[in-house]
N, C-alpha and C positions, 0 to 999 in steps of 0.2 A: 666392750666388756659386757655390756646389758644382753645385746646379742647372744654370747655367747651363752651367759646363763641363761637367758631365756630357751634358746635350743636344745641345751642339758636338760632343762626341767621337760620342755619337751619330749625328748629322748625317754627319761626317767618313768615318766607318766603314760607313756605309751609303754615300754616295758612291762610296768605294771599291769596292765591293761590286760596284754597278749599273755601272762601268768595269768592271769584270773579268768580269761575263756579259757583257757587250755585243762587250766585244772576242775573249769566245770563241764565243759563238752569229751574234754577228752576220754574213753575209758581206760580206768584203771589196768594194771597187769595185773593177771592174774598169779598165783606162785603155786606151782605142785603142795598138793600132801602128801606129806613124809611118812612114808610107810611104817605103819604100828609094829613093835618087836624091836628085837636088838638088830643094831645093823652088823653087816657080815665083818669080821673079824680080819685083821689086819695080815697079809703074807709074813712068814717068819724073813725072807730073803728083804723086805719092803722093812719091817723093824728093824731088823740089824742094822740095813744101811742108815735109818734113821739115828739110830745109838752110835754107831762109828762116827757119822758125821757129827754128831754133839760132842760127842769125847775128842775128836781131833779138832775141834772148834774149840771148845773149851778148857783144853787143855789136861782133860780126866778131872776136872773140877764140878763138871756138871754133870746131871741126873735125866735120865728120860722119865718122869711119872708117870704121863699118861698120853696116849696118841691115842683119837679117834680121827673120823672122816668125817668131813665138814659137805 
């Protein structure tokens, strides 16, 4: 049984270990910038699908308020 936890702390501690080179050597990602202005505006054919599929989901109980692009 001592074994065993001792191998776990092991494991544990090494884990740890290999997070903390990683998150100091490794480099970061970078992420795009999102382009300044409004983004381009949604197809009428791409909305409707989006409202039909709510209303037959929800059974004409739900509402589309607002769709953007993520």
């Amino acid at each position: 049984m001592a074994t065993v936890f001792a191998i776990l702390l092991i494991v544990i501690y090494l884990g740890k270990g290999l997070v903390a080179l990683v998150n100091k050597y490794a480099p970061e990602e970078e992420t795009p910038a999102k382009a300044a202005g409004k983004p381009a505006p949604i197809p009428a054919n791409i909305l409707a699908a989006i409202t039909a599929a709510v209303k037959v989901t929800t059974h004409g109980k739900g509402k589309v308020a607002k769709v953007e692009k993520i």
